[in-house]
N, C-alpha and C positions, 0 to 999 in steps of 0.2 A: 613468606608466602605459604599458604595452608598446601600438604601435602596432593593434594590433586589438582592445584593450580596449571591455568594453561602455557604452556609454553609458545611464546609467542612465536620463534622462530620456526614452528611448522603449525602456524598460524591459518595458513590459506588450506584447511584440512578439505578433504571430499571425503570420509573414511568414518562418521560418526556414528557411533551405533547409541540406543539408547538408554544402556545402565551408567554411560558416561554423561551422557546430556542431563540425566536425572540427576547425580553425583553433582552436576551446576549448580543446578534451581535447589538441591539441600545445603547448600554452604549456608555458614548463618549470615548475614544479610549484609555485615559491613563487609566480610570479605569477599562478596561475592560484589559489591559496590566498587570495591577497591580494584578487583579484578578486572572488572567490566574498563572503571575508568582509564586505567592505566592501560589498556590496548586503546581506547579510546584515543588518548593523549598521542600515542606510536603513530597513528596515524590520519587524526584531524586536528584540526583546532577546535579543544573544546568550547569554547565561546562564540560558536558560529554555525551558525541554523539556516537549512536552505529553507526557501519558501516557495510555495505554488498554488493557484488556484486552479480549479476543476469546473467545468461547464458541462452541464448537461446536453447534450445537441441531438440528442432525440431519446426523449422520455416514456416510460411507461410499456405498458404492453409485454411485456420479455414472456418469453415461451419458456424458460427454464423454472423450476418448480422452488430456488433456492431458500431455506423455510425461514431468512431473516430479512429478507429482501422486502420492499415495497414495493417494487416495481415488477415485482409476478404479475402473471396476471392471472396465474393459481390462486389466489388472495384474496380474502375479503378486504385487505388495507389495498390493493391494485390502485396505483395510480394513472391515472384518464393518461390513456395512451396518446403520443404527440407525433405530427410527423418530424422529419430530418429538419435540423434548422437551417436555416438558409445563409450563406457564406455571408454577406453584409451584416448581419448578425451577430456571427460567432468572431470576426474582425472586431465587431466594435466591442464585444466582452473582452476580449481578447488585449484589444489595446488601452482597455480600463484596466484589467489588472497588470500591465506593465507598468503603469501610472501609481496603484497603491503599493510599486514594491515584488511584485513577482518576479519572479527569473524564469519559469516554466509555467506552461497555458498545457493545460490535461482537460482533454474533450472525452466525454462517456457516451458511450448507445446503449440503451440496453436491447441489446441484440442477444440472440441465442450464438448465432455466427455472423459474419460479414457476411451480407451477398456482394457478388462481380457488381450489379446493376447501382450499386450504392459506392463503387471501390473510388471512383474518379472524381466523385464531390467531398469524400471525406479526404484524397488526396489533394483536389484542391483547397482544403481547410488548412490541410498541414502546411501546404507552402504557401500561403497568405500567412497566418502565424508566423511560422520562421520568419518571412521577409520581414516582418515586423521588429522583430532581435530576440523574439524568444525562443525558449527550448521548446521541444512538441513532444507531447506525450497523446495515446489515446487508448482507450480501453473500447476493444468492439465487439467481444465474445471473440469463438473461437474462428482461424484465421487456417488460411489455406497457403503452401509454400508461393506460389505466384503471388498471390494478395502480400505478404510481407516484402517481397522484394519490390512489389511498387508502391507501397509504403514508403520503406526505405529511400526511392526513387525521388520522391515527393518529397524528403525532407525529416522525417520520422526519427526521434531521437532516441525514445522509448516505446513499450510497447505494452501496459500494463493485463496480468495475467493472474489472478492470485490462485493455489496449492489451497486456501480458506482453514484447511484444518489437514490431520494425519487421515492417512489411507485408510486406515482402520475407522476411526470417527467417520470419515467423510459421508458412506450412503447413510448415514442418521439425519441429514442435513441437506441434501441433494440426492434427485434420481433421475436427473435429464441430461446428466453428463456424466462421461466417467473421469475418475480419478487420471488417467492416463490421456483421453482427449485433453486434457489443461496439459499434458506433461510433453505433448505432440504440438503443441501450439507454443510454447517458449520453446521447442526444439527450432521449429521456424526461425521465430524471433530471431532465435542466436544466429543460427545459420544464413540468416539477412544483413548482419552487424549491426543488429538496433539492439542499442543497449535494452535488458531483461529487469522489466520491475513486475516483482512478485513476491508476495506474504499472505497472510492470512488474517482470520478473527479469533478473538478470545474472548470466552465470555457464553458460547455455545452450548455448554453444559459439558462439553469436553473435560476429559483426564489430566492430570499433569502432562502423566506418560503420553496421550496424543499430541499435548501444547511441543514436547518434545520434539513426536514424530512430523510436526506438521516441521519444525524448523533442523531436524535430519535430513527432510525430504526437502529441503530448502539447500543445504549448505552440501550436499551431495549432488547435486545437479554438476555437472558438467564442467560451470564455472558458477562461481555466485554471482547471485543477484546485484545488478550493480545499485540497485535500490529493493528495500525488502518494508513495507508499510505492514505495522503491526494494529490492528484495528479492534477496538472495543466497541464488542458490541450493541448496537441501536435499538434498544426494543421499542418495534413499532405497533400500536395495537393496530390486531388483522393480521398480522404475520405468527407461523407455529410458536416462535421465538417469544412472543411478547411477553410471558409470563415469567423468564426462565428467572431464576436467583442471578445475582451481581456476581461478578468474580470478586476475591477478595483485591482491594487495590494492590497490596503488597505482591500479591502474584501476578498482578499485570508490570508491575515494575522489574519483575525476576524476569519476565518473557525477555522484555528489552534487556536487560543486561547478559542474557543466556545470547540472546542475536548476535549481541555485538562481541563476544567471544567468540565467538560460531564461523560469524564471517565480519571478520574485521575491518574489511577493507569496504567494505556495503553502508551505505546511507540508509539509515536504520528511520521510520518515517512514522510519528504517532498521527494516525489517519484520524477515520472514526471514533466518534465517539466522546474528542475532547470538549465536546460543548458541556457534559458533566463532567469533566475534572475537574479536579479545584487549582488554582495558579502551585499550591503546593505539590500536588502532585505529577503534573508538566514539567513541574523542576526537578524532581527527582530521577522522572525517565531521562531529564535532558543530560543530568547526573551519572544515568545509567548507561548512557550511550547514544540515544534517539537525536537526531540532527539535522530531520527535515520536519516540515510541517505543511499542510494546507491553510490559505489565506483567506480569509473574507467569510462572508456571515452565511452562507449556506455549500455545502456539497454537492450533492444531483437532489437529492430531496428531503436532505435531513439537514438540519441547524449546526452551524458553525460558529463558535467563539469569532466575534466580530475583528477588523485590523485592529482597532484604536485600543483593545484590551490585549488583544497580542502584541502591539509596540509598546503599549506599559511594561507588559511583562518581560520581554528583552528588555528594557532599560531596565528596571529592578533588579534583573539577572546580570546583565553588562552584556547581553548579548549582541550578536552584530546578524546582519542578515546576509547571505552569500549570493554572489551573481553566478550563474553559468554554471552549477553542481547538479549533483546526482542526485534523484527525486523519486518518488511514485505515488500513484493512485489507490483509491481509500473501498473500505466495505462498500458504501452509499452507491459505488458503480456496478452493483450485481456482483463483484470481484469477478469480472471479464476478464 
Protein backbone atom coordinates (compact mmCIF):
# COMPACT_ATOMS: atom_id res chain seq x y z
CA UNK A 1 0.00 0.00 0.00
CA UNK A 2 1.44 3.48 -1.03
CA UNK A 3 2.89 5.32 1.94
CA UNK A 4 -0.19 7.58 2.75
CA UNK A 5 -2.67 5.04 2.46
CA UNK A 6 -5.71 5.08 4.87
CA UNK A 7 -5.89 3.14 7.70
CA UNK A 8 -8.97 1.70 8.00
CA UNK A 9 -9.00 1.02 11.66
CA UNK A 10 -9.48 4.75 12.53
CA UNK A 11 -11.61 4.82 9.65
CA UNK A 12 -14.77 6.67 11.18
CA UNK A 13 -12.25 10.09 11.18
CA UNK A 14 -14.03 13.64 12.06
CA UNK A 15 -10.51 15.18 12.17
CA UNK A 16 -9.67 15.82 8.24
CA UNK A 17 -7.91 18.66 7.23
CA UNK A 18 -7.19 19.43 3.70
CA UNK A 19 -3.45 18.90 2.63
CA UNK A 20 -4.38 15.21 3.66
CA UNK A 21 -7.79 15.06 1.48
CA UNK A 22 -5.54 16.52 -1.36
CA UNK A 23 -2.64 13.87 -0.83
CA UNK A 24 -6.21 11.37 -1.82
CA UNK A 25 -7.20 12.90 -5.07
CA UNK A 26 -3.00 13.04 -6.08
CA UNK A 27 -2.53 9.20 -5.74
CA UNK A 28 -2.17 7.89 -9.15
CA UNK A 29 -5.22 6.49 -9.96
CA UNK A 30 -4.97 2.61 -9.57
CA UNK A 31 -4.09 3.12 -6.16
CA UNK A 32 -6.24 5.36 -5.33
CA UNK A 33 -9.04 2.85 -6.97
CA UNK A 34 -7.55 0.11 -5.11
CA UNK A 35 -7.70 2.14 -1.93
CA UNK A 36 -11.16 3.27 -2.32
CA UNK A 37 -12.23 -0.39 -3.19
CA UNK A 38 -10.90 -2.33 -0.56
CA UNK A 39 -12.70 0.05 2.33
CA UNK A 40 -15.36 -0.59 0.06
CA UNK A 41 -15.26 -4.35 0.37
CA UNK A 42 -14.73 -3.90 4.61
CA UNK A 43 -17.86 -2.88 4.62
CA UNK A 44 -20.59 -3.41 1.77
CA UNK A 45 -21.14 -5.81 -0.74
CA UNK A 46 -19.55 -4.43 -3.71
CA UNK A 47 -22.18 -5.86 -6.06
CA UNK A 48 -25.16 -4.20 -4.73
CA UNK A 49 -26.54 -0.83 -5.43
CA UNK A 50 -29.37 0.78 -3.46
CA UNK A 51 -32.05 2.40 -5.68
CA UNK A 52 -34.53 5.27 -5.23
CA UNK A 53 -36.77 7.41 -6.95
CA UNK A 54 -37.54 11.21 -6.28
CA UNK A 55 -40.86 13.14 -7.03
CA UNK A 56 -41.15 16.39 -7.17
CA UNK A 57 -44.34 17.40 -4.97
CA UNK A 58 -44.12 21.03 -5.45
CA UNK A 59 -42.27 22.54 -8.12
CA UNK A 60 -40.84 25.74 -9.27
CA UNK A 61 -40.79 29.16 -7.84
CA UNK A 62 -37.80 28.62 -4.99
CA UNK A 63 -36.84 32.09 -3.40
CA UNK A 64 -33.31 30.95 -3.11
CA UNK A 65 -30.87 32.42 -5.82
CA UNK A 66 -28.85 28.93 -6.22
CA UNK A 67 -26.97 29.76 -9.74
CA UNK A 68 -27.34 25.99 -11.19
CA UNK A 69 -30.73 25.37 -10.25
CA UNK A 70 -33.81 25.64 -12.49
CA UNK A 71 -36.10 25.93 -10.26
CA UNK A 72 -34.96 29.81 -9.01
CA UNK A 73 -37.00 31.79 -9.70
CA UNK A 74 -34.07 34.34 -9.98
CA UNK A 75 -33.75 32.69 -13.44
CA UNK A 76 -34.27 33.17 -16.79
CA UNK A 77 -34.53 28.89 -17.08
CA UNK A 78 -37.47 29.46 -13.70
CA UNK A 79 -39.70 26.80 -14.06
CA UNK A 80 -43.66 27.77 -13.96
CA UNK A 81 -44.07 27.50 -10.23
CA UNK A 82 -46.67 24.48 -9.13
CA UNK A 83 -48.64 24.23 -6.20
CA UNK A 84 -48.09 21.25 -3.31
CA UNK A 85 -49.34 18.07 -4.91
CA UNK A 86 -51.99 16.51 -3.47
CA UNK A 87 -51.58 13.24 -1.23
CA UNK A 88 -53.56 10.82 -3.86
CA UNK A 89 -51.12 11.75 -6.16
CA UNK A 90 -47.79 11.37 -4.60
CA UNK A 91 -49.29 7.66 -3.18
CA UNK A 92 -49.87 6.79 -6.60
CA UNK A 93 -46.07 7.89 -7.81
CA UNK A 94 -45.19 6.57 -4.84
CA UNK A 95 -46.54 2.94 -5.32
CA UNK A 96 -45.33 2.90 -9.04
CA UNK A 97 -41.94 3.15 -8.01
CA UNK A 98 -42.17 0.33 -5.45
CA UNK A 99 -43.53 -1.67 -8.48
CA UNK A 100 -40.11 -0.72 -10.82
CA UNK A 101 -37.88 -1.84 -7.99
CA UNK A 102 -37.30 1.13 -5.50
CA UNK A 103 -36.76 0.64 -1.79
CA UNK A 104 -36.96 4.52 -0.94
CA UNK A 105 -39.74 7.24 -2.52
CA UNK A 106 -37.71 10.93 -1.85
CA UNK A 107 -40.40 13.71 -2.21
CA UNK A 108 -38.58 17.44 -3.13
CA UNK A 109 -40.26 21.16 -2.71
CA UNK A 110 -38.53 23.57 -3.70
CA UNK A 111 -39.06 25.64 -0.80
CA UNK A 112 -36.54 28.27 0.64
CA UNK A 113 -37.76 26.75 4.31
CA UNK A 114 -40.72 24.67 5.31
CA UNK A 115 -43.61 26.58 6.55
CA UNK A 116 -45.77 25.20 9.82
CA UNK A 117 -48.96 25.76 7.46
CA UNK A 118 -47.53 23.18 4.80
CA UNK A 119 -45.86 20.81 7.93
CA UNK A 120 -49.14 18.38 8.35
CA UNK A 121 -49.65 17.52 4.62
CA UNK A 122 -46.17 16.86 3.83
CA UNK A 123 -46.37 14.68 7.18
CA UNK A 124 -49.22 13.09 5.91
CA UNK A 125 -47.23 12.23 2.69
CA UNK A 126 -44.62 10.69 4.69
CA UNK A 127 -46.85 8.13 6.46
CA UNK A 128 -49.00 7.25 3.47
CA UNK A 129 -45.60 6.31 1.77
CA UNK A 130 -44.20 4.45 4.72
CA UNK A 131 -47.42 2.49 5.06
CA UNK A 132 -46.92 1.51 1.79
CA UNK A 133 -43.25 -0.40 2.66
CA UNK A 134 -41.21 2.12 1.67
CA UNK A 135 -38.27 4.08 2.99
CA UNK A 136 -39.20 8.19 3.17
CA UNK A 137 -36.93 10.69 2.37
CA UNK A 138 -37.78 14.48 1.59
CA UNK A 139 -35.86 17.53 0.87
CA UNK A 140 -37.98 20.84 1.97
CA UNK A 141 -35.18 23.50 2.33
CA UNK A 142 -34.25 24.64 5.47
CA UNK A 143 -36.23 23.13 8.67
CA UNK A 144 -36.96 24.33 12.20
CA UNK A 145 -36.16 22.03 15.39
CA UNK A 146 -40.18 21.28 16.00
CA UNK A 147 -40.64 20.73 12.16
CA UNK A 148 -37.95 17.83 12.23
CA UNK A 149 -39.42 16.17 15.23
CA UNK A 150 -42.83 15.87 13.47
CA UNK A 151 -41.20 14.74 10.69
CA UNK A 152 -39.78 12.24 12.54
CA UNK A 153 -43.30 11.69 14.16
CA UNK A 154 -44.77 10.99 10.85
CA UNK A 155 -42.50 8.37 9.79
CA UNK A 156 -39.43 10.36 8.13
CA UNK A 157 -36.32 8.25 7.49
CA UNK A 158 -34.14 10.80 5.92
CA UNK A 159 -33.88 14.14 5.58
CA UNK A 160 -31.98 15.28 2.57
CA UNK A 161 -29.82 18.67 3.03
CA UNK A 162 -26.82 19.20 0.78
CA UNK A 163 -23.12 21.33 2.02
CA UNK A 164 -23.26 21.72 -2.44
CA UNK A 165 -19.69 22.88 -2.36
CA UNK A 166 -16.63 24.16 0.47
CA UNK A 167 -17.30 27.14 2.64
CA UNK A 168 -14.84 29.00 0.82
CA UNK A 169 -16.53 28.34 -2.87
CA UNK A 170 -19.83 28.41 -1.51
CA UNK A 171 -20.96 32.50 -1.77
CA UNK A 172 -19.64 32.11 -5.69
CA UNK A 173 -22.81 30.06 -6.07
CA UNK A 174 -25.38 30.96 -3.49
CA UNK A 175 -26.36 34.36 -1.56
CA UNK A 176 -29.86 33.51 0.12
CA UNK A 177 -28.48 31.23 2.40
CA UNK A 178 -25.57 30.93 4.47
CA UNK A 179 -23.17 28.21 4.67
CA UNK A 180 -23.97 27.64 8.34
CA UNK A 181 -28.14 27.83 7.86
CA UNK A 182 -27.47 24.28 5.84
CA UNK A 183 -25.24 23.32 8.81
CA UNK A 184 -28.13 24.22 11.59
CA UNK A 185 -30.67 22.42 9.70
CA UNK A 186 -28.75 18.69 9.50
CA UNK A 187 -28.09 19.69 13.29
CA UNK A 188 -31.97 19.38 13.61
CA UNK A 189 -32.01 16.43 11.38
CA UNK A 190 -29.60 14.69 13.76
CA UNK A 191 -30.90 15.71 16.82
CA UNK A 192 -34.60 14.21 15.62
CA UNK A 193 -32.88 10.65 14.87
CA UNK A 194 -33.58 10.91 11.00
CA UNK A 195 -31.01 9.69 9.44
CA UNK A 196 -28.65 12.71 7.64
CA UNK A 197 -28.35 12.71 3.66
CA UNK A 198 -26.09 15.17 2.53
CA UNK A 199 -23.42 15.93 -0.31
CA UNK A 200 -22.88 18.26 -2.84
CA UNK A 201 -22.08 19.12 -6.76
CA UNK A 202 -19.13 19.00 -8.86
CA UNK A 203 -18.60 20.45 -11.80
CA UNK A 204 -19.36 24.28 -10.42
CA UNK A 205 -16.17 25.54 -11.46
CA UNK A 206 -14.98 24.79 -8.09
CA UNK A 207 -11.02 23.99 -6.84
CA UNK A 208 -9.81 20.63 -6.21
CA UNK A 209 -9.04 22.04 -2.86
CA UNK A 210 -12.87 23.14 -2.51
CA UNK A 211 -14.02 19.47 -3.98
CA UNK A 212 -11.96 18.69 -0.84
CA UNK A 213 -13.43 21.14 1.42
CA UNK A 214 -16.78 20.48 0.52
CA UNK A 215 -16.17 16.66 1.64
CA UNK A 216 -13.90 17.81 5.05
CA UNK A 217 -17.03 19.56 5.85
CA UNK A 218 -18.88 16.40 5.15
CA UNK A 219 -16.86 13.90 7.01
CA UNK A 220 -16.34 16.30 10.04
CA UNK A 221 -19.96 16.78 10.95
CA UNK A 222 -20.60 15.34 14.11
CA UNK A 223 -21.35 11.90 12.79
CA UNK A 224 -21.36 11.11 9.03
CA UNK A 225 -23.67 11.09 6.58
CA UNK A 226 -25.57 8.11 6.50
CA UNK A 227 -26.01 8.91 2.89
CA UNK A 228 -23.59 11.55 1.02
CA UNK A 229 -25.06 11.93 -3.01
CA UNK A 230 -22.26 13.27 -5.09
CA UNK A 231 -23.97 15.15 -7.98
CA UNK A 232 -22.56 16.19 -11.49
CA UNK A 233 -23.52 19.04 -12.60
CA UNK A 234 -26.84 19.81 -14.82
CA UNK A 235 -26.19 22.59 -17.05
CA UNK A 236 -29.24 24.18 -17.70
CA UNK A 237 -29.58 26.91 -20.25
CA UNK A 238 -31.15 30.17 -18.10
CA UNK A 239 -29.12 29.13 -15.19
CA UNK A 240 -25.43 31.38 -14.15
CA UNK A 241 -23.99 27.76 -14.61
CA UNK A 242 -25.07 26.81 -18.05
CA UNK A 243 -21.94 27.66 -19.69
CA UNK A 244 -19.42 26.49 -17.16
CA UNK A 245 -16.47 23.78 -18.72
CA UNK A 246 -17.08 19.90 -17.83
CA UNK A 247 -15.18 18.60 -15.09
CA UNK A 248 -12.66 16.29 -16.11
CA UNK A 249 -14.60 12.54 -15.76
CA UNK A 250 -11.48 11.13 -14.13
CA UNK A 251 -11.82 13.78 -11.35
CA UNK A 252 -15.29 13.11 -10.81
CA UNK A 253 -14.39 9.41 -10.27
CA UNK A 254 -11.52 10.75 -7.68
CA UNK A 255 -14.53 12.67 -5.76
CA UNK A 256 -16.23 9.17 -5.35
CA UNK A 257 -13.37 7.38 -4.22
CA UNK A 258 -11.90 10.28 -1.91
CA UNK A 259 -15.98 9.97 -0.19
CA UNK A 260 -15.61 6.68 0.23
CA UNK A 261 -12.25 6.82 2.14
CA UNK A 262 -13.53 9.80 3.96
CA UNK A 263 -16.55 8.07 5.23
CA UNK A 264 -16.68 4.51 4.83
CA UNK A 265 -19.38 3.50 6.41
CA UNK A 266 -21.80 6.21 4.08
CA UNK A 267 -23.91 5.12 1.04
CA UNK A 268 -21.94 7.09 -1.36
CA UNK A 269 -25.00 7.96 -4.14
CA UNK A 270 -24.22 9.09 -7.93
CA UNK A 271 -27.28 11.77 -8.05
CA UNK A 272 -27.25 14.17 -10.97
CA UNK A 273 -26.17 14.22 -13.82
CA UNK A 274 -25.92 10.45 -14.93
CA UNK A 275 -28.13 11.01 -17.82
CA UNK A 276 -24.53 12.12 -19.56
CA UNK A 277 -22.42 9.36 -18.16
CA UNK A 278 -21.56 6.75 -20.34
CA UNK A 279 -22.41 2.98 -18.84
CA UNK A 280 -18.41 3.10 -18.67
CA UNK A 281 -18.17 5.63 -16.54
CA UNK A 282 -21.09 4.54 -13.82
CA UNK A 283 -18.95 1.62 -13.66
CA UNK A 284 -16.06 2.93 -12.67
CA UNK A 285 -17.63 5.23 -9.71
CA UNK A 286 -19.54 1.95 -8.82
CA UNK A 287 -15.82 0.62 -8.84
CA UNK A 288 -14.89 3.56 -6.79
CA UNK A 289 -17.05 3.16 -4.13
CA UNK A 290 -20.67 4.89 -5.26
CA UNK A 291 -23.70 2.26 -4.29
CA UNK A 292 -26.85 3.99 -4.42
CA UNK A 293 -28.47 5.55 -7.37
CA UNK A 294 -31.83 7.27 -8.38
CA UNK A 295 -34.43 5.23 -10.61
CA UNK A 296 -36.64 6.11 -13.54
CA UNK A 297 -36.46 8.53 -16.30
CA UNK A 298 -36.63 12.04 -14.63
CA UNK A 299 -35.52 13.75 -11.19
CA UNK A 300 -37.68 17.12 -10.14
CA UNK A 301 -36.89 18.57 -13.63
CA UNK A 302 -33.86 17.34 -15.29
CA UNK A 303 -33.67 13.75 -17.31
CA UNK A 304 -32.82 10.53 -15.77
CA UNK A 305 -31.09 7.37 -17.53
CA UNK A 306 -34.33 5.40 -17.89
CA UNK A 307 -35.14 1.75 -15.45
CA UNK A 308 -34.76 -0.56 -18.55
CA UNK A 309 -31.00 0.89 -19.23
CA UNK A 310 -30.17 0.77 -15.56
CA UNK A 311 -31.20 -3.02 -15.23
CA UNK A 312 -29.11 -3.67 -18.44
CA UNK A 313 -26.48 -2.17 -16.69
CA UNK A 314 -26.70 -4.09 -13.35
CA UNK A 315 -26.89 -7.30 -15.42
CA UNK A 316 -23.62 -6.50 -17.42
CA UNK A 317 -22.15 -5.59 -14.14
CA UNK A 318 -23.74 -8.58 -12.02
CA UNK A 319 -25.25 -6.13 -9.99
CA UNK A 320 -28.06 -6.91 -7.59
CA UNK A 321 -30.26 -4.09 -6.28
CA UNK A 322 -30.74 -3.62 -2.28
CA UNK A 323 -34.11 -3.41 -0.22
CA UNK A 324 -34.24 -1.29 2.81
CA UNK A 325 -30.56 0.59 2.62
CA UNK A 326 -29.31 3.91 2.98
CA UNK A 327 -29.85 6.45 0.26
CA UNK A 328 -30.09 10.31 -0.61
CA UNK A 329 -31.47 13.00 -2.73
CA UNK A 330 -29.86 14.56 -5.99
CA UNK A 331 -28.68 18.44 -7.10
CA UNK A 332 -32.23 18.46 -9.38
CA UNK A 333 -33.94 19.19 -5.59
CA UNK A 334 -32.37 22.89 -5.22
CA UNK A 335 -29.93 20.60 -2.84
CA UNK A 336 -32.53 21.42 0.26
Amino acid sequence: MPENSLNTDQSLRHNWHAEEVEALYDLPFADLMYQAQTVHREHFDPNSVQVSTLLSIKTGGCAEDCGYCPQSAHHESAVKAEPLMPLDKVLESAAAAKATGASRFCMGAAWRNLKDRDLERVANMVSGVKDLGLETCVTLGMLEEHQAVRLKEAGLDYYNHNLDTSPEFYGDIISTRTYQDRLDTLNYVRNANIHVCSGGIVGLGESRRDRAGLLISLANLPSHPESVPINLLVKVEGTPLANHDDIDQLEFVRTIAVARLMMPKSYVRLSAGRESMSDELQAMCFLAGANSIFYGDKLLTTDNPDTNHDQQLFNRLGITTLIGQHSAPAQDACSH
